[in-house]
N, C-alpha and C positions, 0 to 999 in steps of 0.2 A: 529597484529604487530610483534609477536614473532614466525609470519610462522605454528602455529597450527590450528588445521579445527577445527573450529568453525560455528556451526548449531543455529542459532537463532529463536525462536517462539515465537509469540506475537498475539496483536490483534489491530485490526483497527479502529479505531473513525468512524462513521460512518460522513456525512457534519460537517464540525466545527463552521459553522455559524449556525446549526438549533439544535444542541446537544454538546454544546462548556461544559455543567458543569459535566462531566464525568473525564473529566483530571482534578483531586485533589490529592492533597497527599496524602488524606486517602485513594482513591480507588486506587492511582498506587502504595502504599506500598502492600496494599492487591494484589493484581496482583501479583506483584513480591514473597513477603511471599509463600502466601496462593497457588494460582493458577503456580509459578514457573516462569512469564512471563519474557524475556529478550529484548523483544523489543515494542515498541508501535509508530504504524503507524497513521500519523496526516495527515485527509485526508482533505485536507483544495480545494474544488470545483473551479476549474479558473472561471466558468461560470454561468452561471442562471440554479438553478435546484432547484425543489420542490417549485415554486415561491418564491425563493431567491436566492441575486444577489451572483455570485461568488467573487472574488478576480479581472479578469480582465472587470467586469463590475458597479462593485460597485462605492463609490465615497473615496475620498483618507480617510476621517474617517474612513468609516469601514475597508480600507486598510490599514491602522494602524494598527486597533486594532488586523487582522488576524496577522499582522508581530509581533505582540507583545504579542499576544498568544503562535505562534509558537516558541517565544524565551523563554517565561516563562513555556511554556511544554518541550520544551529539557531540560532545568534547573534543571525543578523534576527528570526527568528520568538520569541525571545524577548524582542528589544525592543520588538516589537509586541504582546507579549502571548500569543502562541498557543502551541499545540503543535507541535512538529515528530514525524514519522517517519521514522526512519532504516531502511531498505527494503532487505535484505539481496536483492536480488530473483531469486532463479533460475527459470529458463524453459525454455532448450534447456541447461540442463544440469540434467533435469528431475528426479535424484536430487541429493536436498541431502548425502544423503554423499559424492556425488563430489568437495565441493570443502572436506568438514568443514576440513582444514587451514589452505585459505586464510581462512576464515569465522571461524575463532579468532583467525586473523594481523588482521583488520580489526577485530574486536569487541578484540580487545588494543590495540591501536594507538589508535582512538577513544573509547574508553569513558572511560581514564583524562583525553581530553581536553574530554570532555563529562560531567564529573561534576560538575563546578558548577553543572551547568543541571538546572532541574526540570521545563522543558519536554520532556524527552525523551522514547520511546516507541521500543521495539526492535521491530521485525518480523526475522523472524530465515530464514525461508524462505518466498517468497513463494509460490507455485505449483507445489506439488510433483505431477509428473503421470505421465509414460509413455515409455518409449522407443519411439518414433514406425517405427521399421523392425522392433523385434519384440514390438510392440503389450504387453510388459512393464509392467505399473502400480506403481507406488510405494507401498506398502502405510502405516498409520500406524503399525505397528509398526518400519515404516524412519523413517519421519519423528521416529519417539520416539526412536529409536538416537542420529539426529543431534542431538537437542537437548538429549537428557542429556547433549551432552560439550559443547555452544555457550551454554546459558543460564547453568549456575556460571560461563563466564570472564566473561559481563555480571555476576553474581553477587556477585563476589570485589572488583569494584568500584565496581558501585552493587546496595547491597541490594535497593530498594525499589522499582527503577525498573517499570514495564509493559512485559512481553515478549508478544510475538505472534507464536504458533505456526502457520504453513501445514497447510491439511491435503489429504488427497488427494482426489479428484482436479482436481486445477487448484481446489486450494482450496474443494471442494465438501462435501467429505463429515465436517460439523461432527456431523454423527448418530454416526457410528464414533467419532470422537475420543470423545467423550460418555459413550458407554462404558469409557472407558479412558484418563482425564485422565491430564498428568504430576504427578507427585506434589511442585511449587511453589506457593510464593502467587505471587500479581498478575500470573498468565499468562491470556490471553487466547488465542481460537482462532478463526483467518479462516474468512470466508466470501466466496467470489465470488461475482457474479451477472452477465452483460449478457440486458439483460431480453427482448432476441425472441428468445433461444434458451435462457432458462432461466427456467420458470415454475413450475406446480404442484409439480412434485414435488421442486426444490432447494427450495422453498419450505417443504415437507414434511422435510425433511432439517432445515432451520432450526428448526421447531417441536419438532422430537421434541428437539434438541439443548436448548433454552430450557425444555423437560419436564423435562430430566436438568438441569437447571441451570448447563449447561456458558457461560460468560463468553464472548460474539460480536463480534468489530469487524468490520464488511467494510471493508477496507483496498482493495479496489478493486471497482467496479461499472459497468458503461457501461447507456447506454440503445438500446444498437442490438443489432449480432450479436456471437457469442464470438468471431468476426477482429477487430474492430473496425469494420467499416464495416457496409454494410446499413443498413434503414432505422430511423431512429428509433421505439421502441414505447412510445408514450406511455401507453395502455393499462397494460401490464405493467410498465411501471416506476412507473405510479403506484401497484400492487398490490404490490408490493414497498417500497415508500414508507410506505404504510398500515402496513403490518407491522412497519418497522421503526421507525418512530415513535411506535406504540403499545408497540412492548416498549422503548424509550429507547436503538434500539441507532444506535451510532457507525458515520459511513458516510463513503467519501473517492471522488469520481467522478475517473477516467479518461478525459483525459489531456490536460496542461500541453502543449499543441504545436501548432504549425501544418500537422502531419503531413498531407496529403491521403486524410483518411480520417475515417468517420463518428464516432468519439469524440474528435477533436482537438477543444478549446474554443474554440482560435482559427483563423482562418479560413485555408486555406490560400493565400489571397493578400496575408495580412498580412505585412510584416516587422518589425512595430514586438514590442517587447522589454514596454512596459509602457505607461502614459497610456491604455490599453483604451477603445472606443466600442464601443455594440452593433453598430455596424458591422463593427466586426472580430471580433468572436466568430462565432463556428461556428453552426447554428441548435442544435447542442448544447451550446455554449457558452451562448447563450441561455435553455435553457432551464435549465441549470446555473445559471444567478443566482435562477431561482424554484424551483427547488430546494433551495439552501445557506438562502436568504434566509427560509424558512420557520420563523413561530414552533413 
């Protein structure tokens, strides 16, 4: 707000409905303290994933409860100082038109209840990718459809807030966007990465995008494979590191869980919720603190 660059790092919830007790105060002071963290992304699933119902499929109960989550996790994060991101996240419902409706119903419902806070940060389509049975791609010219009818309702009640546009595919292609911004201010356009299966050439995608001038947050990144697991590529994520630190871009790792798999931060034999030891962290977890931790 005072016009200086500002670089943000954090970390992502992994589903909010299937690892909701992770956002507490005692682990997001730790975050913040201990680990340096300035932002935390709430990736709350529009759709059916992990046999659980998302947000646009659920029934209005559990729609509550997501909206009331999400408002009682910005809360913390602005007692403590940080940023929150509120993580519209679609994935296996890999067109964000499919659930335009419901997507207005949640940005309606929350917005007017997080407009006190100036910690906020919209993501509005996380991953927009492909129909997996008829290898169909999600174009950005689709992606632009959905967000000329989703960013006015954030709009109409907070002017000024930072929106964050998905782009295709699975959040890679910030070079296409670039060509063909939305015609807002203080929109923003993801980029994903997991670094052993995405190097030179999304890498390449990023630069030409930063040519055009186009405004970059990677909202999610892992250091292993694009499943999540596979092995740690310490190599390529520190080439990706380099880059994004020298252009001052905002970066959130993947993923708040003790999921049994290579980008959980915590260990999958942990059940503790918060009071974190390097022993419980994941060796991704691990190396997530000298990561975030980095001037």
């Amino acid at each position: 707000s005072n016009g200086n660059i500002v670089q943000l790092k954090g970390i992502s919830t992994h589903n909010i409905s299937i690892y909701p007790e992770y956002i507490n105060e005692k682990a997001l002071k730790q975050f913040v303290d201990e680990y340096k963290v300035s932002i935390m992304r709430l990736a709350m699933y529009s759709a059916f994933a992990d046999d659980v119902k998302g947000y646009a499929d659920s029934d209005d109960e559990h729609r509550k409860e997501l909206e009331d989550y999400i408002v009682n996790a910005v809360d913390m994060c602005n007692n403590l100082g940080i940023y929150c991101m509120v993580d519209w996240h679609i994935l296996f419902d890999y067109d964000p038109n499919m659930h335009t409706d419901m997507a207005i119903r949640f940005f309606k419902n929350v917005c007017p209840r997080l407009a006190k806070y100036d910690n906020v940060i919209y993501e509005i389509c996380n991953e927009p990718n492909m129909n997996l049975e008829t290898q169909e791609k999600v174009t950005w010219d689709m992606v632009k459809n959905y967000a000329n009818q989703v960013i006015p309702v954030i709009r109409e009640i907070k002017k000024d807030s930072v929106i964050i546009v998905g782009t295709p595919i699975w959040s890679q292609d910030v070079d296409i966007a670039s060509e063909s911004p939305l015609e807002y201010d203080n929109i923003m356009y993801t980029l994903h990465f997991y670094a052993a299966s995405h190097t030179d050439a999304i890498r390449d995608k990023l630069k030409k995008a930063l040519n055009n001038n186009l405004p970059i947050f990677v909202t999610e990144f892992g250091v292993g494979h694009a499943d999540g697991n596979g092995t740690i590529d310490e190599e390529q994520t520190e080439k990706w590191l380099e880059l994004l630190n020298a252009n001052k871009i905002s970066h959130i790792i993947w993923n708040l869980s003790n999921k049994d798999e290579t980008s959980s931060i915590i260990a999958a034999n942990c059940n503790k919720y918060y009071d974190f030891t390097d022993d419980d962290l994941s060796p991704c977890g691990k190396y997530m603190k000298s990561i975030i931790g980095r001037e």
